[in-house]
N, C-alpha and C positions, 0 to 999 in steps of 0.2 A: 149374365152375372155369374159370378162362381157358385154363389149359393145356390142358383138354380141349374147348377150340373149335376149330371149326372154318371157315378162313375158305373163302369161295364162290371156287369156279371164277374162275381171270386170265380173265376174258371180257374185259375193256377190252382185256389184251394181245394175245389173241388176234382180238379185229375189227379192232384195226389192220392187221394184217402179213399177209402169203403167206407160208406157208410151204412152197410152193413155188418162191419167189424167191429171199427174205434168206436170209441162213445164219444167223440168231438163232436161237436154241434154240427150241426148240417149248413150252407150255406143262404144267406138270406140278402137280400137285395133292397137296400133303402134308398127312397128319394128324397129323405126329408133335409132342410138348410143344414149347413153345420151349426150348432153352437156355440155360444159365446166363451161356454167352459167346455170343453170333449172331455171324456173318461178317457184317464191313460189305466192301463196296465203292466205288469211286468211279472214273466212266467217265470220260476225255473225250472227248468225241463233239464232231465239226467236222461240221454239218448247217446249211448256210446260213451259220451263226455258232458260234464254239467258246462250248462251256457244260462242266458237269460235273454229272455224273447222281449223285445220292449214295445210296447204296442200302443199306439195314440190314437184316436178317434178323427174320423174326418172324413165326411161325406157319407154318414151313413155303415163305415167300415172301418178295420182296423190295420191301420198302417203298423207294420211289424218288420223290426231287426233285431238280427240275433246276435248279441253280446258276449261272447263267451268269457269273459271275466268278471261284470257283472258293473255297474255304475259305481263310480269313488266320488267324494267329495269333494277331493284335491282337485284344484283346475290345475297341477302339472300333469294329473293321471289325463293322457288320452286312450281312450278304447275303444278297440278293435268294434266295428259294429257292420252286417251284412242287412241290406235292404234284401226281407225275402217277401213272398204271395201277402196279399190283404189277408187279414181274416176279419170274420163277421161278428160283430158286436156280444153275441151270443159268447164267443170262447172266454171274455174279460171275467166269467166267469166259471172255468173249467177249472179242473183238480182230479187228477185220475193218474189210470196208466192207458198208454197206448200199447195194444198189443203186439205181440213181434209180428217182426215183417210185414207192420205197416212203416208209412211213414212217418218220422219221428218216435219210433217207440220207444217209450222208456214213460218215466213217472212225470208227473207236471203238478206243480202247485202255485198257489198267486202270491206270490213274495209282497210284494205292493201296489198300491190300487188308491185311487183319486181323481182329481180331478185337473187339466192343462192347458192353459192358457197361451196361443203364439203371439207372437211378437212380429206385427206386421201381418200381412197375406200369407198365412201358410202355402197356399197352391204355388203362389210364389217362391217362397219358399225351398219348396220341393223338387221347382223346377231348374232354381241356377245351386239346390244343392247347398243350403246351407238354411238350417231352419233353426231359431232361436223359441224357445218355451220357457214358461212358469210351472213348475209341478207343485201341486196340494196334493201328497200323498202322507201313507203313513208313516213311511221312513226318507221317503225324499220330499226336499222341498227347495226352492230357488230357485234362480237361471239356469238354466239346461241349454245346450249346443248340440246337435246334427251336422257335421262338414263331410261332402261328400270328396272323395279323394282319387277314387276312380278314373278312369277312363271310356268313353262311350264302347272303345275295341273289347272292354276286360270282358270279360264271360261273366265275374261276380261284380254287385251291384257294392261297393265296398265306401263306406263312411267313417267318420268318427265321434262319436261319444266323447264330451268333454263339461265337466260344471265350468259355468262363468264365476269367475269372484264377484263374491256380493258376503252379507251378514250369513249365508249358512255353511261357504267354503269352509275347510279343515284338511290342512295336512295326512295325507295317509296315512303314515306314522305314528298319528293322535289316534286317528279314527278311519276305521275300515268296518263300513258300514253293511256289506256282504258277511261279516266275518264275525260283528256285533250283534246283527238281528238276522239268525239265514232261517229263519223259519216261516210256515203261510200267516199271513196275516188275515185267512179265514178262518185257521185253528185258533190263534194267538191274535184277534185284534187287538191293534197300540192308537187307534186314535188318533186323529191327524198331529203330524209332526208339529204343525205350528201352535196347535192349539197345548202341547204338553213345554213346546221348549216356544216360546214367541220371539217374534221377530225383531232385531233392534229399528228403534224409530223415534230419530231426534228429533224433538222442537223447538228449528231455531237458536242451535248451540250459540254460546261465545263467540267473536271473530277465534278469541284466540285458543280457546280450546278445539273449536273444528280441525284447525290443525293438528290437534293428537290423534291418532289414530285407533278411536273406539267404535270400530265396524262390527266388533264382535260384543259389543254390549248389548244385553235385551231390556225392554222394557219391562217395568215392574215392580211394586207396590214396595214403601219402604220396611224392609222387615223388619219385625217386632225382636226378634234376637238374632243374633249372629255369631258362630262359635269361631275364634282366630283360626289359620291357621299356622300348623307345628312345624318343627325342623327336627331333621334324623341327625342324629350324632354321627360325623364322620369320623372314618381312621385316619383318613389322610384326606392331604390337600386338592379338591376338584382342579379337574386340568381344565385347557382350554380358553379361549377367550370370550365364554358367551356366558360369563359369571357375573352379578354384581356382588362387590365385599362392602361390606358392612361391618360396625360394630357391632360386636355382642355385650348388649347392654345389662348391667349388674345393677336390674331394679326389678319393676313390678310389669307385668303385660296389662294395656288397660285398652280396652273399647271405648271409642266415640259415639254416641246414636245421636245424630241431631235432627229433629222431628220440628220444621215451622220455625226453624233458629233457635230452638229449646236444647240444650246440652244434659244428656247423661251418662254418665261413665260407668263401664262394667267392668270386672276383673275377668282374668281368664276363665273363671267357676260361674261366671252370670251374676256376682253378686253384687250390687247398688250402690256404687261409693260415692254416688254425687255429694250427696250431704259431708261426707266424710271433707270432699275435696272441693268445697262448695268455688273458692277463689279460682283453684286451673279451670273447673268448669266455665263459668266467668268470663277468661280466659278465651278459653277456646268460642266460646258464642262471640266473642269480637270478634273474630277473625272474616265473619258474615256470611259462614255458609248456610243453605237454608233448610236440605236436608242431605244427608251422607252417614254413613259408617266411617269412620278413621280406624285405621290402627296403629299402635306404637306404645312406647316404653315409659314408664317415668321413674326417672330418675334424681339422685341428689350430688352436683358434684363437687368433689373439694380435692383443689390444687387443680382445678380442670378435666378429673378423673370420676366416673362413675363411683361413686361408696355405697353400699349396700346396708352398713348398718347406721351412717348417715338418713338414709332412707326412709328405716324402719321409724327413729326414732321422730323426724317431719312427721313421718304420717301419725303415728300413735299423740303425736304434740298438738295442742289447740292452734298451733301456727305452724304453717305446712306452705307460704307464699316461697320457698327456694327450692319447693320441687319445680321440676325442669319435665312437661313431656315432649316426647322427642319421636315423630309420627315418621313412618316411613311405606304406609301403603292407604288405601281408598278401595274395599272392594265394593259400596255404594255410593253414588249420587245423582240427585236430581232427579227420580224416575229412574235413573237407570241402574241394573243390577250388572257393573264390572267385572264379575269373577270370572269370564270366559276370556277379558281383555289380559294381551299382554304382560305381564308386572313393569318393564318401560313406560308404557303409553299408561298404567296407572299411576306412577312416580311422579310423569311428567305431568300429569292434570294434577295431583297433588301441591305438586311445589309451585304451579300455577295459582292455585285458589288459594294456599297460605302466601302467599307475597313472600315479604321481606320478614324475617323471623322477628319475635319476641325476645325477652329474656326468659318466658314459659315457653314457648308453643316453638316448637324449632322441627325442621328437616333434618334426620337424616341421613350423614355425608357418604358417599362412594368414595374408596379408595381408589386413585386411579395408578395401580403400582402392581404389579406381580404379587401374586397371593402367597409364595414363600419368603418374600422381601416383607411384606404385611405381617405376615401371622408373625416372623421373628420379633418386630417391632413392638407390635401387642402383647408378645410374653416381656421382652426387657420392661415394658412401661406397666407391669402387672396387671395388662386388662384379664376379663373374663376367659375371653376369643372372640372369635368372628364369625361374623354370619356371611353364608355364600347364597347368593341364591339366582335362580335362572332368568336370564333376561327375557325369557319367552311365557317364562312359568305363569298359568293363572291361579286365583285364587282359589286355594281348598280348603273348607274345613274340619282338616286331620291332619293326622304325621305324615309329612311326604316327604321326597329325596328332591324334590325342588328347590326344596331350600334345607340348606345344611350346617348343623352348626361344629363349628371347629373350637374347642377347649384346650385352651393354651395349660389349662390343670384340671385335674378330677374335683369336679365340682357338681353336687344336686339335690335335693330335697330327701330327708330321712322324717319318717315319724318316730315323734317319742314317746317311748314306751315307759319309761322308767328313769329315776337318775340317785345319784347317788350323794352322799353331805360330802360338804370340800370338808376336809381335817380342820380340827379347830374354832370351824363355823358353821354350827350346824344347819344355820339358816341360810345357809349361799350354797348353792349347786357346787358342785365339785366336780361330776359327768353326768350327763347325758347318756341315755341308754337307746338305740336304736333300730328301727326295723323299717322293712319294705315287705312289699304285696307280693307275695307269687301265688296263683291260683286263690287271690280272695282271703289266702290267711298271713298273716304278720309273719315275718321270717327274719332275725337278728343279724343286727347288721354289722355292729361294734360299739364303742362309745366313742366319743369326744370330750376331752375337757381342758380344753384351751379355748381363745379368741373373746371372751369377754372379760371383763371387769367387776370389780366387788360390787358394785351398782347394778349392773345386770342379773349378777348373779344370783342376790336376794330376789330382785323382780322375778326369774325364771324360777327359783323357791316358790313364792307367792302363788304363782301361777298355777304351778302344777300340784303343787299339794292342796288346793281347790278340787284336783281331778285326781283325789287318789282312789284307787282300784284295790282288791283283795287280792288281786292271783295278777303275775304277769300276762298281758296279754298276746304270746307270742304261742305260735304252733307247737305242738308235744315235745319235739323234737327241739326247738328252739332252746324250749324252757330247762335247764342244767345245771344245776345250783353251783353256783362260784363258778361259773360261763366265764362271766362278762369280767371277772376280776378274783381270782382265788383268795387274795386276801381280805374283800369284802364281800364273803357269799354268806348270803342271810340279813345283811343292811340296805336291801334295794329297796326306794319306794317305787312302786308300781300305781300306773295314773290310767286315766283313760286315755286311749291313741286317739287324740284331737288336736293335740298341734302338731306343726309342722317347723323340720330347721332345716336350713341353708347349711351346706356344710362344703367345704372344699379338704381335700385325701391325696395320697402319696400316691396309693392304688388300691386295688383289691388284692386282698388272699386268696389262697384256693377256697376257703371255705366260706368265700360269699362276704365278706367282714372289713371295713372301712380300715384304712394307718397313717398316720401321722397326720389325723384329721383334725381340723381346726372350724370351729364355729362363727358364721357369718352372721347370726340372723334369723327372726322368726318368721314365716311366709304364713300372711291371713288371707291370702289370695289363691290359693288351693287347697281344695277338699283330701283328706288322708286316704281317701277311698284310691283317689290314682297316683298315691307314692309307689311306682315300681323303680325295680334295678336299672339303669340307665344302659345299655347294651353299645358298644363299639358296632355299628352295624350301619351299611347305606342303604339296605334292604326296605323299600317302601310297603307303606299300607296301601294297597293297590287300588284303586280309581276306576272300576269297571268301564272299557271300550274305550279310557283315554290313560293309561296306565304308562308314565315313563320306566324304562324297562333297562337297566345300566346295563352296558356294554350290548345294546340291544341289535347292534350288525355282528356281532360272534357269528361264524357259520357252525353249528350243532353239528351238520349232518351233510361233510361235504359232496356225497352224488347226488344231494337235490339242491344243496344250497339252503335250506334250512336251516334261518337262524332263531338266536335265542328269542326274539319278540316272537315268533312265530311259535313256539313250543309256549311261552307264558300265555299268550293269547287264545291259543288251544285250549289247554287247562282252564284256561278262568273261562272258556264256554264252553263248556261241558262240563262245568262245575256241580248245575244240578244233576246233572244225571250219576257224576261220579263219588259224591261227599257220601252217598245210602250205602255205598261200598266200602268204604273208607273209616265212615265214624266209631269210635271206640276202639277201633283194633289197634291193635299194636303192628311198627310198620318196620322196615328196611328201606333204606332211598339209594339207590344208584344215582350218585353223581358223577358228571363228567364234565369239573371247570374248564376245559379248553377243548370241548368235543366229543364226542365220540368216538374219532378216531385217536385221542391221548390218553393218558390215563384216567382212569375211573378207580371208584371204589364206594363199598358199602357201607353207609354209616346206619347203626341201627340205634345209638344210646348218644344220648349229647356230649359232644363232645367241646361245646361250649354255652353258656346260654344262647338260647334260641326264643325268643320269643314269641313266634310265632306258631310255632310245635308248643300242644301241653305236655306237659313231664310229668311221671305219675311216679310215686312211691318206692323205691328200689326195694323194699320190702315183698312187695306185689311179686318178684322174682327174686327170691333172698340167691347171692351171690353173683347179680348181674348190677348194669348200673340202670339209670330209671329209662324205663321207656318212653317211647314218642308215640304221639299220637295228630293227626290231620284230621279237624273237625267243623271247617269255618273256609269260606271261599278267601279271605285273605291267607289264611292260612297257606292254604294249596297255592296261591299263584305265587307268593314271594316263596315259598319251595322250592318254585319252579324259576324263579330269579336268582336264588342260590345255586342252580346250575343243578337242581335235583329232576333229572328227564323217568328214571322209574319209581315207582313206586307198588312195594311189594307189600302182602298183608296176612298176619296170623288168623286161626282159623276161629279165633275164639275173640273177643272183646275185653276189656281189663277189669270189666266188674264179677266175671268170670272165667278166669285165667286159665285154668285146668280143664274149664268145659268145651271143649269146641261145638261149636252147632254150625259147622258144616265137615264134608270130607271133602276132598279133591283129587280125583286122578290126573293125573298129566300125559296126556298122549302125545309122546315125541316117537318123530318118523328116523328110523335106521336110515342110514347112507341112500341117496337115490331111490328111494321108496316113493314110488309116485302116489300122487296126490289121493286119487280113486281108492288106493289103500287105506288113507288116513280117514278116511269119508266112511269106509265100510265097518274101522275097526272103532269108531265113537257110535255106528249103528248097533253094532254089538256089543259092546260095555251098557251101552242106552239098555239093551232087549235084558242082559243078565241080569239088569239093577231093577228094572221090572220085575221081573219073575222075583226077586227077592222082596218084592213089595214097597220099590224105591223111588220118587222120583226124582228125577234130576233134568238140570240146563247146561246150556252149553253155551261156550265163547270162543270164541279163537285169540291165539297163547298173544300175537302182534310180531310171533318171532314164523316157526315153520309148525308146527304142533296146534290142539287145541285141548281146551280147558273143558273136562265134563263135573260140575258142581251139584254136590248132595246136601241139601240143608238137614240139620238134625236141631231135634229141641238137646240144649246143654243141660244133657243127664250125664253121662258116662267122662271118665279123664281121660287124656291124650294117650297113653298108653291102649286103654281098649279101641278107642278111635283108629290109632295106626295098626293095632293088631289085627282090626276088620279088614281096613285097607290094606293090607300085607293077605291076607286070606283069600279075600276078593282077586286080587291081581294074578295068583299064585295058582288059583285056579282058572282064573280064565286062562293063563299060561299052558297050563296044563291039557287042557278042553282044545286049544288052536292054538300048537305050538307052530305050528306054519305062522300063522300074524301075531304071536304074541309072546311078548320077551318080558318077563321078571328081572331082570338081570342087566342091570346097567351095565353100560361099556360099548363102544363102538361093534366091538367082534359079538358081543351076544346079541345085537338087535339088528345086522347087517341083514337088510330085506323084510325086515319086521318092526311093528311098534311097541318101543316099549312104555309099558305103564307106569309111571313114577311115583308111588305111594310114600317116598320117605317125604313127601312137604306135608304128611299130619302128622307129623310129631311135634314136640312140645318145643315152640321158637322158630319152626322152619315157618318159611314165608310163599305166599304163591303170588305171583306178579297179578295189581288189581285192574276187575274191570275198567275200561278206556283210559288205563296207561300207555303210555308212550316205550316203544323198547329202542332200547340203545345200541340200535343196528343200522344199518344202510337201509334208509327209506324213512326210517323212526315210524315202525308200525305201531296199530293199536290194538289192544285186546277187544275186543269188541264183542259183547251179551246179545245171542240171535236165538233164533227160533227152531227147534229141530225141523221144522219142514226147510228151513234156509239153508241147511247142510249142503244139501245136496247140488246149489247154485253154488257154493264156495269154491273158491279157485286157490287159496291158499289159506294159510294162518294167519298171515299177514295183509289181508284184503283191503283193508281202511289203511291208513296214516294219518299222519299229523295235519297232512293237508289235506285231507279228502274225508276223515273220519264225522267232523260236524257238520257237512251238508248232506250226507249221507244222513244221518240221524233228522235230519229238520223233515226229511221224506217221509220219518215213521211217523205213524199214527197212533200207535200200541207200543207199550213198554214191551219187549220178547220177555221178560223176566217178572212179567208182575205180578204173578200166581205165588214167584218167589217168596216171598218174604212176608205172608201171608200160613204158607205149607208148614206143618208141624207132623214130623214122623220122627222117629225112634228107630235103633238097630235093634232091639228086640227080636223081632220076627225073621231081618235079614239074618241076623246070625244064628238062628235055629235052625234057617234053611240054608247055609252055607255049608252049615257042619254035617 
């Protein structure tokens, strides 16, 4: 029987290795049955080049191939995988370095680790070469594949690695699961994969729902809330044909929860309106589903058309039966949690489980016409605009670029701050006074005072003089007597900023301020807290590990082929390491929309809203415009989806602008100056900033150069800062004029390094830790160790592709002493002079 085999002595493992060298486990020899479940393992090991050792248990020993790209989700990914020596039970547990000049030397850690189940006889299996598994690991999980592809004549034992489609496949392009988690999962346990994300597992579906395709549904409890999700304002019309268009409907967002065939509806804010809506509720429980989340719009329409202040005036009325809602997603039912399923296969179980529509409860419709033939038709017939959204897209709960919304006119939510008497009647509104949110404070927007009637307009009187306020509520700057109307400054009544209007605009001014705006409409379905400026922008709030990335085949960096998902991807994982660099400082981005090898250029102040970038005060640098700053992982990665590959950084932070607390040399190598030089001459800037009493770290530049960094507590201004560092350089110049140039310029550093002391002055920038440079390869700056110098082979050692598995290897921040250290030039500049 096979359980009772026994396989031969690891002798291949053991003639490789010393074991008096390596710290690998020694060889061991089991007879015991296989089990039902064997522990798999999976190394990555950096030996020359990173690969992954995939190791399965059976017979006592561990069956091991080496994967040198690492396992994908995708069953279109096949990979490359080499049958090499068993190894003994014992290594599923190793994490080390092998020494050189053994075999395999280089570092090794346990990427993932579990438990695996075959499919059929393994021995089997193994022997016609095609072995099928279950993995329970921390990061894998499902149908796995073994195919052997070889030949019995080949020299290497050569296979391949492939996921079977089942509920955990994912496109590589969603998810690269190497790339998402490259870290040990002995440092970083995650707990088995099925137990954080669970498995889908239907019971007994529909005939006729079986037929939609929700393999990517999991199982799971109906949520107690659920926040919609958002559409980004486009500039222009998505191309392609893997759109669906929609109406953009001119009502209210409202949630379904149906708990036991019980209806309640929630606004976009979470807030309760069943009672409010007690009939659509009603409504919607006929329809007989027993539990689900719905989403969709409600609406009032007159002449066939969405009206919005129809709308308002149902809902506020004791009779509200010709509101109309109009459902167009499902990201729950039944048990199951859909937001992983397609937005198709959600639509299509939707329109399945509401039948034949209502005069309430309706689907819907798809245009099925070209989206510039559409959107024209939508502006003639004075709709809103239209919604685009991905036929693949699942559901999120935030602003995504999945779904897009196209505005046939400037149209969005203002809070009111104030308003002013119409002439004649001082009880009827006359304007509306308005603001939005930037950084948390009201900032004025313009007025309005068109779109209602002398009937509303006492009502909006009523309302707001309820809510009147002493002082405008708009930021310092906002607030400018006879702003908002020269010939009424000093007749504003000021309220508390609690309501909200609907407002549709000609455009914006430069100065941020609403024209030829017209009033729609009071919105009681969102909070004033997130009225912000509506931004032209396709740029998404990024989705960590499954982040759509537009125009995301761009090649950035055409001698490696390096495209833009690949630079986004980078950045948002290496996020933690790199935001402690980044926060506060005021920055410079090198962007380069069409590569790196096209034009570039440096933007350091907005040069449009940016919401993603905080703006800070233009005052903060009287005579510049407001700076940027990067402080939040969405931040950085749509940065880095605007086509921003560097990112450079001031020496000082914005709450102390003139303080720097650090200095920075820049050691750029002259013409053909070999490497040994640049090594020797950071040894000796290191030795003279000692004797001064200093300490400092080091990084390499990502270009050919490296970065030696001095923290300083922020006592002294940028002036005495750069005056040290001018001192400092000038003499070390001096001291070894053989290695050391003062003096910019090709011809003065030819065979020498020169030191570059002008990035401390006051607004120069130095490119930051584990940025990206915009060169051939797309090197990183990378924060090491001074004992690590001395293995450095260039500035540019890491890249874009090699920088985050290299880091999953550290164990220790090089830098953590960093940020911690507190020294003063006092002392150095007593002893310089």
């Amino acid at each position: 029987m096979a359980a009772d085999r026994i396989r031969p002595p690891l002798s291949q493992y053991e003639q490789k290795r010393d074991f008096n060298v390596t710290p690998e486990p020694a060889s061991q020899i089991f007879s015991h049955p296989t089990p039902v479940k064997g522990l798999f393992v999976i190394q990555k090991h950096w030996a020359g080049r990173l690969h992954y050792d995939f190791r399965l248990e059976l017979d006592g020993v561990l069956l091991s191939w080496a994967v040198p790209k690492g396992p994908s989700f995708d069953p279109q990914q096949k990979r490359m995988a080499i049958h090499v020596e068993d190894h003994p039970l014992d290594y599923a547990n190793f994490e080390g370095s092998i020494p050189p000049k053994q075999y395999g030397a280089g570092v090794v850690l346990v990427w993932d680790r579990g438990t695996w189940e075959p499919v059929g006889d393994p021995h089997v299996g193994m022997n016609n070469g095609k072995l099928i598994f279950q993995l329970h690991g921390e990061k894998l999980a499902g149908l796995w594949e073994f195919v052997r592809i070889s030949k019995p004549e080949d020299k290497q034992d050569s296979w391949m690695l492939f996921k079977k489609p089942d509920e955990w496949a994912q496109p590589l392009a969603e998810y690269d699961v190497v790339k998402a988690l490259p870290d040990s999962v002995i440092d970083r346990p995650l707990g088995l994969v099925e137990q954080r994300e669970p498995k889908t597992s239907f019971a007994n579906p529909p005939a006729a729902v079986s037929k939609i395709d929700l393999s990517l549904a999991v199982k799971a409890d109906l949520p107690a809330k659920l926040e919609p999700q958002l559409a980004t304002l486009a500039t222009s019309l998505p191309k392609g044909d893997d759109w669906i268009v929609e109406m953009k409907f001119d009502g209210y967002r409202m949630m379904a929860r149906i708990d036991k065939g019980r209806v309640r509806l929630f606004t976009r804010g979470g807030h309760d309106w069943t009672n409010k809506l007690k009939s659509l509720a009603a409504g919607v429980e006929k329809v007989g589903i027993t539990s689900a989340w719905l989403d969709g719009e409600l609406v009032v329409l007159k002449d066939g058309l969405p009206d919005f202040n129809a709308l308002q005036n149902a809902i506020d009325g004791a009779r509200n039966e010709n509101i109309v809602y109009f459902l167009f997603d499902i990201p729950y039912w039944n048990g199951q949690d859909l937001r992983k399923v397609p937005l198709t296969a959600r639509q299509a179980l939707l329109e399945h489980l509401i039948g034949e529509p209502t005069e309430r409860i309706r689907i819907s419709q798809h245009f099925d016409a070209p989206p510039a033939q559409v959107f024209k038709a939508a502006s003639e017939l004075g709709l809103e605009g239209l919604m685009f959204k991905r036929q693949d897209a699942p559901y999120v709960s935030t602003r995504t670029q999945t779904w897009l919304k196209a505005k046939c006119t400037l149209r969005q939510e203002f809070v009111i701050c104030g308003f002013l008497d119409r002439s004649a009647a001082p009880q009827e509104v006359g304007s509306l006074l308005l603001g939005y949110h930037v950084d948390g404070k009201l900032r004025y927007a313009g007025n309005v005072g068109t779109g209602w009637d002398a009937k509303t307009g006492r009502d909006l009187w009523t309302r707001l003089t309820a809510l009147a306020a002493p002082s405008a509520p708009f930021d310092a700057e906002s607030v400018k007597p006879g702003r908002w109307s020269k010939r009424s400054a000093g007749s504003e009544h000021w309220v508390r900023p609690l309501l909200v209007a609907e407002v549709a605009f000609a455009e914006w001014t430069p100065e941020g301020h609403v024209r030829q705006a017209s009033f729609k409409g009071l919105r009681t379905d969102k909070p004033t807290s997130q009225i912000i400026r509506e931004v032209k922008t396709t740029a998404a709030v990024p989705v960590p590990s499954s982040v759509k990335v537009t125009h995301s085949e761009r090649v950035i960096d055409p001698t490696t082929g390096l495209t833009k998902l690949d630079l986004v991807r980078y950045y948002e994982s290496v996020a933690e390491w790199m935001l402690p660099h980044l926060k506060d400082r005021p920055l410079s981005m090198l962007r380069a929309p069409n590569g790196i090898t096209e034009e570039q250029f440096f933007q350091k102040h907005p040069e449009s809203k940016m919401p993603w970038l905080k703006e800070h005060d233009p005052a903060l640098w009287p005579g510049h415009a407001a700076l940027l700053t990067v402080g939040s992982l969405d931040a950085l990665v749509s940065a880095a989806q605007m086509n921003v590959v560097e990112f450079h950084t001031w020496n000082s932070v914005v709450k102390r602008l003139n303080k720097p607390d650090r200095v920075i040399f820049d050691l750029d190598p002259g013409e053909d100056l070999k490497w040994p030089y640049m090594q020797e001459a950071a040894l000796l800037v290191r030795t003279l900033l000692t004797e001064l009493g200093l300490k400092a770290w080091l990084k390499t530049s990502g270009g050919k150069g490296l970065h030696v960094v001095v923290p300083l507590l922020p006592r002294l201004d940028y002036d005495a800062v750069k005056g040290f560092s001018q001192a400092f350089v000038q003499h070390i110049a001096r001291t070894i004029p053989q290695r050391f140039s003062a003096t910019s310029g090709p011809a003065n550093r030819k065979g020498k390094v020169f030191v570059d002391y002008l990035r401390n002055g006051m607004g120069q920038t130095t490119v930051a830790a584990f940025s990206a440079r915009a060169r051939p390869g797309l090197g990183v700056s990378m924060p090491v160790t001074w004992e690590q110098l001395m293995s450095l082979k260039s500035g540019a050692q890491w890249t874009v592709a090699t920088a985050r598995d290299y880091l999953s290897f550290q164990t220790a921040d090089p830098w953590r002493d960093y940020w911690s250290t507190r020294q003063s030039l006092t002392t150095a500049l007593k002893r310089l002079s």
